[in-house]
Biopython code that builds the backbone (N, CA, C, O; Angstrom):
import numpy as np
from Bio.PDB.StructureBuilder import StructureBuilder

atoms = [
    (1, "UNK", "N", (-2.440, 5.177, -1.726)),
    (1, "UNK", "CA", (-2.708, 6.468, -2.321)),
    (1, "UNK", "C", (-1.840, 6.607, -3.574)),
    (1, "UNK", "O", (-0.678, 6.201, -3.601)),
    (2, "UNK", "N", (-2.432, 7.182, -4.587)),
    (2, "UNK", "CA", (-1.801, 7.127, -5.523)),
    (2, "UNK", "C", (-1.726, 8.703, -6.110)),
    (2, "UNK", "O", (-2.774, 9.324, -6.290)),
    (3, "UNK", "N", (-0.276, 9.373, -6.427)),
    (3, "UNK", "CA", (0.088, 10.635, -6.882)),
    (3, "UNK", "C", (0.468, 10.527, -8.266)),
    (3, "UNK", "O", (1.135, 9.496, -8.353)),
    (4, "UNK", "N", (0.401, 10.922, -9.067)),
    (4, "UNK", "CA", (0.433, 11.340, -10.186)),
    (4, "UNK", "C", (1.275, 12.647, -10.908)),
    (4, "UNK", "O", (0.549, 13.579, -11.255)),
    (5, "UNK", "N", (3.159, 12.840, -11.238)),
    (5, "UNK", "CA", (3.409, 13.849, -11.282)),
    (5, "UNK", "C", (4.531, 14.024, -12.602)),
    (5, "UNK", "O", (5.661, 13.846, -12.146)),
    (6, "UNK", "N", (4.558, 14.204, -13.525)),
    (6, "UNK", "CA", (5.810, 14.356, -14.596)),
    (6, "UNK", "C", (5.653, 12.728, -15.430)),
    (6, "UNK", "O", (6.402, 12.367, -16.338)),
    (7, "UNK", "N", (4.934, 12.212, -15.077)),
    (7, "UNK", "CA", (4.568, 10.599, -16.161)),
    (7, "UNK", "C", (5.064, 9.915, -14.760)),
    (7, "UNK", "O", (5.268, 8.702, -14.819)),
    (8, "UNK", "N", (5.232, 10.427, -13.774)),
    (8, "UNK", "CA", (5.554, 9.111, -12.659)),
    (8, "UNK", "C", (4.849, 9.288, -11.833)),
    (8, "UNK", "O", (4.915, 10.336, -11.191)),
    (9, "UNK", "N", (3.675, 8.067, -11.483)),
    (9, "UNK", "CA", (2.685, 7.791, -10.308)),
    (9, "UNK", "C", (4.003, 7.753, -9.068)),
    (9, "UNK", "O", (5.232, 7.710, -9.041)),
    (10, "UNK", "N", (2.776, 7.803, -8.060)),
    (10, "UNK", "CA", (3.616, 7.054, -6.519)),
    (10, "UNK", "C", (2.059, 6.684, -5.940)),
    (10, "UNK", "O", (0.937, 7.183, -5.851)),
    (11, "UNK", "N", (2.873, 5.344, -5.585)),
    (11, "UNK", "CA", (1.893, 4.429, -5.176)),
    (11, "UNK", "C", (2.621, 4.241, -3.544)),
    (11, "UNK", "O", (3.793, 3.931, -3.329)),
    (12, "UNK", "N", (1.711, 4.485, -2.659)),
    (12, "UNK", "CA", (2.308, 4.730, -1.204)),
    (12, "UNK", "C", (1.442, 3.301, -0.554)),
    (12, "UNK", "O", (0.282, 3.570, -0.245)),
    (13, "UNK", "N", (1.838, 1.928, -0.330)),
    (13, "UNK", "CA", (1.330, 0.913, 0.023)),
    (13, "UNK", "C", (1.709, 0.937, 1.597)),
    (13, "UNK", "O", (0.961, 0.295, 2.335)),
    (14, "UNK", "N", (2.487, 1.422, 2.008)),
    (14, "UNK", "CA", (2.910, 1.226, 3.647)),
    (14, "UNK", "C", (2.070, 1.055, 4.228)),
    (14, "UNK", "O", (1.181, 1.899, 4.111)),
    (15, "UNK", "N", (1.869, 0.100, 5.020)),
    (15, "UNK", "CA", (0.879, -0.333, 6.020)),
    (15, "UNK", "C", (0.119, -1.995, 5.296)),
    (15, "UNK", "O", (-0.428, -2.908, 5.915)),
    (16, "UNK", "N", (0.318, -1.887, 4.164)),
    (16, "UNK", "CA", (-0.161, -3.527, 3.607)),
    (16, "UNK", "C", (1.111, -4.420, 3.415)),
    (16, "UNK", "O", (2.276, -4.201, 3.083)),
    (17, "UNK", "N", (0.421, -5.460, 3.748)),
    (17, "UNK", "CA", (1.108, -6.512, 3.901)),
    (17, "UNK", "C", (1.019, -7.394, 2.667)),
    (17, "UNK", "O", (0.104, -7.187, 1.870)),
    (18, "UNK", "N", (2.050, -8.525, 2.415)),
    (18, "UNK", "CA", (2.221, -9.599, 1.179)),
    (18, "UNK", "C", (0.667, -10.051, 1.385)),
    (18, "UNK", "O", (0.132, -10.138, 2.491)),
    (19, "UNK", "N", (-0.098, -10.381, -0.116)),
    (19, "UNK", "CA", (0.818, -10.251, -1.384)),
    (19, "UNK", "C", (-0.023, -8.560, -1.536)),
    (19, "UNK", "O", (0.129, -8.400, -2.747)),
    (20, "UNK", "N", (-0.570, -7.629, -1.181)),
    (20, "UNK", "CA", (-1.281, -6.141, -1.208)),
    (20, "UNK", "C", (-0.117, -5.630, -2.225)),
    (20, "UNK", "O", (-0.189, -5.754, -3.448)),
    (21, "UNK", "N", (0.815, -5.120, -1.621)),
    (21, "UNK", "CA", (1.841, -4.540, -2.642)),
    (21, "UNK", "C", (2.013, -5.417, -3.873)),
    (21, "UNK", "O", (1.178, -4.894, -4.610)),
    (22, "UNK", "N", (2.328, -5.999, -4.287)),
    (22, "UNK", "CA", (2.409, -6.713, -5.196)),
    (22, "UNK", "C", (1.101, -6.453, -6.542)),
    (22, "UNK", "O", (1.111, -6.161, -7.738)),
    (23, "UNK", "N", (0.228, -6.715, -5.650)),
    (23, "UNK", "CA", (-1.071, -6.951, -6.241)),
    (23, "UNK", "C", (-1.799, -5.398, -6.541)),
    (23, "UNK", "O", (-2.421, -5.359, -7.602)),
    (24, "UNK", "N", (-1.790, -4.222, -5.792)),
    (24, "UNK", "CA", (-1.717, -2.981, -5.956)),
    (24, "UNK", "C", (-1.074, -2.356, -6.978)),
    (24, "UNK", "O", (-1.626, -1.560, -7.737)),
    (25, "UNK", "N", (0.326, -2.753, -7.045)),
    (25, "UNK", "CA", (1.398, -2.334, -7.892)),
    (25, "UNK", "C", (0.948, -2.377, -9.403)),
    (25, "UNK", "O", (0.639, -1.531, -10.242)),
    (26, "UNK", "N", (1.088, -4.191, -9.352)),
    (26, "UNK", "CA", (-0.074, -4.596, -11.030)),
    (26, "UNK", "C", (-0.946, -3.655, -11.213)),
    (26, "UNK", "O", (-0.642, -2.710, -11.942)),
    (27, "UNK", "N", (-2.432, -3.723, -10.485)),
    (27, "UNK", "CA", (-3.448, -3.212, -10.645)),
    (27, "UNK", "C", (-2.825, -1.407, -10.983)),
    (27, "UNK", "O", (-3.515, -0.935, -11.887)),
    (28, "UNK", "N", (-1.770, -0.410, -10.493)),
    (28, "UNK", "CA", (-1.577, 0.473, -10.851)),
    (28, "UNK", "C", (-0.744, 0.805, -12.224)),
    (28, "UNK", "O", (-0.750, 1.849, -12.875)),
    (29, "UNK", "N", (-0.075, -0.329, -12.443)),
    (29, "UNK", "CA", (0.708, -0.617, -13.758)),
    (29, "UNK", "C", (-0.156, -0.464, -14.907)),
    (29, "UNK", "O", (0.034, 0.369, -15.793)),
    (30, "UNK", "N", (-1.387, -1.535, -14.857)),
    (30, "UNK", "CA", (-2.333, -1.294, -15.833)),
    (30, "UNK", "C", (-3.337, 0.080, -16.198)),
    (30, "UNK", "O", (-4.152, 0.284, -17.099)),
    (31, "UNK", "N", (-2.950, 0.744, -15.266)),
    (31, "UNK", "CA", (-3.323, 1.897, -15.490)),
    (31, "UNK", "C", (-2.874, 3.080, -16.323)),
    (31, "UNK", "O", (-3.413, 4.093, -16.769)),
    (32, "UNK", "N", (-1.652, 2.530, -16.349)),
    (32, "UNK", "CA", (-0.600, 3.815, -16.806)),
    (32, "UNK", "C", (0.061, 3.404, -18.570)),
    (32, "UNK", "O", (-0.235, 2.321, -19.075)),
    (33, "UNK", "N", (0.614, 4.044, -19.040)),
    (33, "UNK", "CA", (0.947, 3.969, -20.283)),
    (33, "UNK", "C", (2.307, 3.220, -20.377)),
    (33, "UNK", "O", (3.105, 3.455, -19.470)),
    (34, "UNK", "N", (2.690, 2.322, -21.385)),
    (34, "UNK", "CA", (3.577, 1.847, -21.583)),
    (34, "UNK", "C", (5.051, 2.699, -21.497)),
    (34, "UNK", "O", (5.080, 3.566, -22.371)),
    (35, "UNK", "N", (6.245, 2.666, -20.684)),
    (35, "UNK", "CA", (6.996, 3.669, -20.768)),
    (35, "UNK", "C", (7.356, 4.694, -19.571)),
    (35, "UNK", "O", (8.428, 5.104, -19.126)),
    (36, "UNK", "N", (5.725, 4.985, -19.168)),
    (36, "UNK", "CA", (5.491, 5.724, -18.029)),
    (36, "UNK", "C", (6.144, 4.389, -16.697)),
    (36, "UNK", "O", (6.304, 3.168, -16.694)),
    (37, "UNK", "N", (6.349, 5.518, -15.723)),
    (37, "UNK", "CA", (7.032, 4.901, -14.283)),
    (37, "UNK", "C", (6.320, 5.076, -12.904)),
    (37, "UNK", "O", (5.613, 6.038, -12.605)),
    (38, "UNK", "N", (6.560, 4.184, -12.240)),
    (38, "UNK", "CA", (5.959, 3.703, -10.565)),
    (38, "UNK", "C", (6.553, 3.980, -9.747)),
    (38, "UNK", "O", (7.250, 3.022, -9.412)),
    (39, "UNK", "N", (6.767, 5.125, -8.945)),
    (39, "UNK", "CA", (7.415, 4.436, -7.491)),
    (39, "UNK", "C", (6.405, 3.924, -6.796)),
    (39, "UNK", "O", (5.296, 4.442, -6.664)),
    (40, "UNK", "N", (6.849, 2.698, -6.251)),
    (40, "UNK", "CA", (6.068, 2.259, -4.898)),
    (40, "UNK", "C", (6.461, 2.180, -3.859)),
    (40, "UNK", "O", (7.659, 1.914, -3.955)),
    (41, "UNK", "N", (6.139, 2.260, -2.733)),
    (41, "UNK", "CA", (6.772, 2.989, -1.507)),
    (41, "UNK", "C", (6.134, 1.492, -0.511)),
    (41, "UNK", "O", (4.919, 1.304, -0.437)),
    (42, "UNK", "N", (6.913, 0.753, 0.030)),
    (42, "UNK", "CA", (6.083, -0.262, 0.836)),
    (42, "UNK", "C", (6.770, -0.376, 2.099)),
    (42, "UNK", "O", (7.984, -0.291, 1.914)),
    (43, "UNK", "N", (6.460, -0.536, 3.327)),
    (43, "UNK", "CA", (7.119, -0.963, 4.086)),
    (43, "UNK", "C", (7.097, -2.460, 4.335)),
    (43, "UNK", "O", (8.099, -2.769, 4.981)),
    (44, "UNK", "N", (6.462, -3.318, 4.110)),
    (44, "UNK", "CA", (6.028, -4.652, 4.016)),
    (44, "UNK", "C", (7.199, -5.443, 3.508)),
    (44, "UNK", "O", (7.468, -5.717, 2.339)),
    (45, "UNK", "N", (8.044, -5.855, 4.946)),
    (45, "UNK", "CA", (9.798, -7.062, 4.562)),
    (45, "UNK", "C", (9.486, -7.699, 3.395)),
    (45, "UNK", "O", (10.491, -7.634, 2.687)),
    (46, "UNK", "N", (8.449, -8.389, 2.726)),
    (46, "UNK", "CA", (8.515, -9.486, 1.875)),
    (46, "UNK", "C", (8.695, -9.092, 0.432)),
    (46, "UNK", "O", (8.950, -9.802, -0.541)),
    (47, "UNK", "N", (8.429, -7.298, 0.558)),
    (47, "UNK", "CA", (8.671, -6.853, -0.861)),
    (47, "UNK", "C", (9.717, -7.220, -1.325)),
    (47, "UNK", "O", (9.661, -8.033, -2.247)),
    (48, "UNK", "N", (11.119, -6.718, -0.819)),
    (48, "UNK", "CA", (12.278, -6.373, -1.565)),
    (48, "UNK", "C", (12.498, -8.222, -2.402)),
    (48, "UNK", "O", (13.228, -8.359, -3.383)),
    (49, "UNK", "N", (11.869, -9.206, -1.887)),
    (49, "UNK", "CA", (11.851, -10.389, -2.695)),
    (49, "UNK", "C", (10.099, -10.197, -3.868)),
    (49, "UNK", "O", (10.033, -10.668, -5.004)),
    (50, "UNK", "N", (9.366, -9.714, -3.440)),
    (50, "UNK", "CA", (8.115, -10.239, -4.255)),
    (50, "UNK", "C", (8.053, -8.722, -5.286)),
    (50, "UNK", "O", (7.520, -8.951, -6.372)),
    (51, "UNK", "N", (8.312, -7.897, -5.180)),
    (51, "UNK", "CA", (8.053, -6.930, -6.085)),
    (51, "UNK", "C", (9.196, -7.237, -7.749)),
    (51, "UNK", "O", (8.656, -7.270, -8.854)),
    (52, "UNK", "N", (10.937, -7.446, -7.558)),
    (52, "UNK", "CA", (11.805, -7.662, -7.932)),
    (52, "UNK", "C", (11.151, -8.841, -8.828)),
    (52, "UNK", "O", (11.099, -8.723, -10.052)),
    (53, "UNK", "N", (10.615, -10.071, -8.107)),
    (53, "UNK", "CA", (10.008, -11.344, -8.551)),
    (53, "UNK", "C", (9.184, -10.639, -9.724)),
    (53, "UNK", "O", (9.597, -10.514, -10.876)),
    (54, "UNK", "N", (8.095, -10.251, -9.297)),
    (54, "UNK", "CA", (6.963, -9.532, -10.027)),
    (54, "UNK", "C", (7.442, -9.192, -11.140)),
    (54, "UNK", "O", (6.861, -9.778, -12.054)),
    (55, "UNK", "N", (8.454, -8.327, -11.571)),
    (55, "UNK", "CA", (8.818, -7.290, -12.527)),
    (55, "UNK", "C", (9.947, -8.294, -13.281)),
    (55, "UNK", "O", (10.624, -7.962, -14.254)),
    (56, "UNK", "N", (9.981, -9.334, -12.737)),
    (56, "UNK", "CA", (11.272, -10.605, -14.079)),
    (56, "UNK", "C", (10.709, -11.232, -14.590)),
    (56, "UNK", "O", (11.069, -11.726, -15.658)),
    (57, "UNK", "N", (8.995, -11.588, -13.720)),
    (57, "UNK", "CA", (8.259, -12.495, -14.327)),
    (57, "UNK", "C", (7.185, -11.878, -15.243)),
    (57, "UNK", "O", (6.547, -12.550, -16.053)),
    (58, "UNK", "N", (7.038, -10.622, -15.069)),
    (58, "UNK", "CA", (5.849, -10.152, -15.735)),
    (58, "UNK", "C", (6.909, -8.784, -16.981)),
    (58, "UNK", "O", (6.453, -7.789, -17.545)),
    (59, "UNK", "N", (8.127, -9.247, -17.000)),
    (59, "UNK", "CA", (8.696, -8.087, -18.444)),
    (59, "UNK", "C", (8.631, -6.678, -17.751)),
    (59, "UNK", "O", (8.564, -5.781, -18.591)),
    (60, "UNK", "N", (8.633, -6.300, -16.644)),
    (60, "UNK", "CA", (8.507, -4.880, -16.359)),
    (60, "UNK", "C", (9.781, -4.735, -16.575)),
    (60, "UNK", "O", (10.344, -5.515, -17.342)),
    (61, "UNK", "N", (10.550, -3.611, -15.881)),
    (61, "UNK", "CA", (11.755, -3.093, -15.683)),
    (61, "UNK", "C", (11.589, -2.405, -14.306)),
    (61, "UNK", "O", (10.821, -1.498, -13.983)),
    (62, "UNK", "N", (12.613, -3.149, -13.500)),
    (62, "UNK", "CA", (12.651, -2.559, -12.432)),
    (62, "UNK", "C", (14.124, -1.771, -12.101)),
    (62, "UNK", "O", (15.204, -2.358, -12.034)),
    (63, "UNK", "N", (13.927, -0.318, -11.912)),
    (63, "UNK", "CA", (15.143, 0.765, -12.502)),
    (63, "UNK", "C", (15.309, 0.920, -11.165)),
    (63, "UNK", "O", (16.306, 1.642, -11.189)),
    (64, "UNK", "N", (15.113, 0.800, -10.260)),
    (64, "UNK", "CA", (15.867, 1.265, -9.028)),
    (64, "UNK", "C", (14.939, 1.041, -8.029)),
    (64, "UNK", "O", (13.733, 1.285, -8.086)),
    (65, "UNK", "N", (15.774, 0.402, -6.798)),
    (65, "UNK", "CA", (14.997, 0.011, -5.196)),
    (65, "UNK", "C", (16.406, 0.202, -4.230)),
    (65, "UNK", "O", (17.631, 0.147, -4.334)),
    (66, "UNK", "N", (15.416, 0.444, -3.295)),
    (66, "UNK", "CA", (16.068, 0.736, -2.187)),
    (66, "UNK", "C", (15.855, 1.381, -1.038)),
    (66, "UNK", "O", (14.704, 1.763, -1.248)),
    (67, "UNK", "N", (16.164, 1.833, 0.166)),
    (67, "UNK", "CA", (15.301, 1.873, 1.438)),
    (67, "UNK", "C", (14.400, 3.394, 1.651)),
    (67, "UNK", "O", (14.740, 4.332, 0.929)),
    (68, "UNK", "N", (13.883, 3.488, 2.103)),
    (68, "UNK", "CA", (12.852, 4.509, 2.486)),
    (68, "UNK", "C", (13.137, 5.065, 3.554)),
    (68, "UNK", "O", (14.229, 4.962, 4.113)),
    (69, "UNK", "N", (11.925, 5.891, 4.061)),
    (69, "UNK", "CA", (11.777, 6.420, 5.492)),
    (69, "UNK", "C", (11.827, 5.639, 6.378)),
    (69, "UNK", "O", (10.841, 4.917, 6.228)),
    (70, "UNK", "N", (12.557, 5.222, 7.511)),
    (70, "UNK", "CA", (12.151, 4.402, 8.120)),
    (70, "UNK", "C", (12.639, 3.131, 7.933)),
    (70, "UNK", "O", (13.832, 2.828, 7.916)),
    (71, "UNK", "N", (11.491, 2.221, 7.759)),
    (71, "UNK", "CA", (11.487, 0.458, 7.798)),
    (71, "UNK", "C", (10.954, 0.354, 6.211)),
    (71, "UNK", "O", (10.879, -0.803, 5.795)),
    (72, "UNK", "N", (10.634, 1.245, 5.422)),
    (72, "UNK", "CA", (9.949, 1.333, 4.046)),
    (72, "UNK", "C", (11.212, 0.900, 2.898)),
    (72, "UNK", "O", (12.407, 0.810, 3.177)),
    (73, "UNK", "N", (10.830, 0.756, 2.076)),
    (73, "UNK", "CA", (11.697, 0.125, 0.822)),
    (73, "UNK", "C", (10.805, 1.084, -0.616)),
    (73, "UNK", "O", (9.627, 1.416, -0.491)),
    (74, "UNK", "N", (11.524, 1.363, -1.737)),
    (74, "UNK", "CA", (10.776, 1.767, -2.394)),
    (74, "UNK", "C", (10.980, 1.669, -3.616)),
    (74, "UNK", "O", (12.067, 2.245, -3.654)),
    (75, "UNK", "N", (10.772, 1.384, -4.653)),
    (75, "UNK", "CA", (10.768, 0.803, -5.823)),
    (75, "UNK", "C", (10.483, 1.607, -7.649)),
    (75, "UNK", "O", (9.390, 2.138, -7.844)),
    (76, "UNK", "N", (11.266, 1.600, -8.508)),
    (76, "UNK", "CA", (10.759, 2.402, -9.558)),
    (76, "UNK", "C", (10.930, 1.623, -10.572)),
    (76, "UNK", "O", (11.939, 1.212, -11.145)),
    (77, "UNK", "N", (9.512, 1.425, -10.767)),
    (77, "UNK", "CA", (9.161, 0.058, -11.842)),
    (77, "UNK", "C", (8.549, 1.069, -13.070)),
    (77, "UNK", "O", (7.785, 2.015, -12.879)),
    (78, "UNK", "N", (9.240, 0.485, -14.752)),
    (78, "UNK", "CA", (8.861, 1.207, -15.810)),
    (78, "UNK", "C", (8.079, 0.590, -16.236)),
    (78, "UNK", "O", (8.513, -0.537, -16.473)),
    (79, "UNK", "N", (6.574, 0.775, -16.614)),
    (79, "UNK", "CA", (5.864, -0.220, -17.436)),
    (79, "UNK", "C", (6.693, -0.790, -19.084)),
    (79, "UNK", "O", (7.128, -0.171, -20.055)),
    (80, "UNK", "N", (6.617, -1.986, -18.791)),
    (80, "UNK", "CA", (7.118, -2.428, -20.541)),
    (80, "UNK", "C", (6.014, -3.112, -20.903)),
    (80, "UNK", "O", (5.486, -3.540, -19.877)),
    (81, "UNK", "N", (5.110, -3.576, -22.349)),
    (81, "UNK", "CA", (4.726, -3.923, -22.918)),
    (81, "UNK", "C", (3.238, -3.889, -21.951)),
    (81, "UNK", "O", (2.768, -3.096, -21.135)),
    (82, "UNK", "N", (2.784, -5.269, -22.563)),
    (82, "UNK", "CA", (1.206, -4.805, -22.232)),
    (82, "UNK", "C", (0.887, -6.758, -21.611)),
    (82, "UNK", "O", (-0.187, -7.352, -21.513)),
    (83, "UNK", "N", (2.253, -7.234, -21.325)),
    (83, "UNK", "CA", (2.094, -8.559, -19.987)),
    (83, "UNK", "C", (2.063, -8.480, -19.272)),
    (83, "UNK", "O", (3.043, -8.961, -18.703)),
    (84, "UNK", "N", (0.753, -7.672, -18.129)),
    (84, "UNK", "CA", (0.094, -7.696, -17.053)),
    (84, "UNK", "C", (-0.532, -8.535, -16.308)),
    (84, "UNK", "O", (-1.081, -8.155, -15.275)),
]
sb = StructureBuilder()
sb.init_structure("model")
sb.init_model(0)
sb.init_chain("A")
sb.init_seg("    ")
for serial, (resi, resn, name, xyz) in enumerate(atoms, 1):
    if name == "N":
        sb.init_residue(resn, " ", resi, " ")
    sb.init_atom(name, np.array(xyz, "f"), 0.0, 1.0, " ", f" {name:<3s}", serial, name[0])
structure = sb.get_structure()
C-alpha cells in the first residue's frame, strides 16, 4: 500500500518476501520525483541486507533504517538522479 503525505510516500511491503521489497521499492522510486522520499516499511529479514545493497548500487540515498513494529524494519530512501 502506498501513502502519499508532505513529498514522502510510505510504501508498507510487510508480508512480502525477498526479492518483493526490493523490487516494489524501485518500481515506487520511479514514480516519484527526484529529491522526494520513501519510507518502506518491510518485515522480510533479508531486507536490512538487500534494500541498503539496492540504494549503493543504484545512487539512491539511503537516510535512515531501522526497526519497526514488531519484526518490521523500515527504511527512508531519497530518490537521487534518474538510475533506476
Amino acid at each position: 500500500m502506498e501513502i502519499e503525505e508532505d513529498n514522502i510516500t510510505v510504501l508498507d511491503l510487510r508480508g512480502y518476501q525477498c526479492p518483493l521489497p526490493v523490487l516494489k521499492a524501485q518500481n515506487a522510486l520511479r514514480k516519484i520525483q527526484v529529491g522526494s522520499r520513501l519510507w518502506v516499511l518491510t518485515d522480510d529479514p533479508l531486507a536490512v541486507i538487500d534494500i541498503p545493497n539496492f540504494c549503493n548500487e543504484r545512487g539512491q540515498a539511503l537516510l535512515e533504517q531501522g526497526e519497526g513494529e514488531g519484526d518490521s524494519h523500515r527504511f527512508l530512501i531519497e530518490r537521487r538522479g534518474e538510475k533506476l
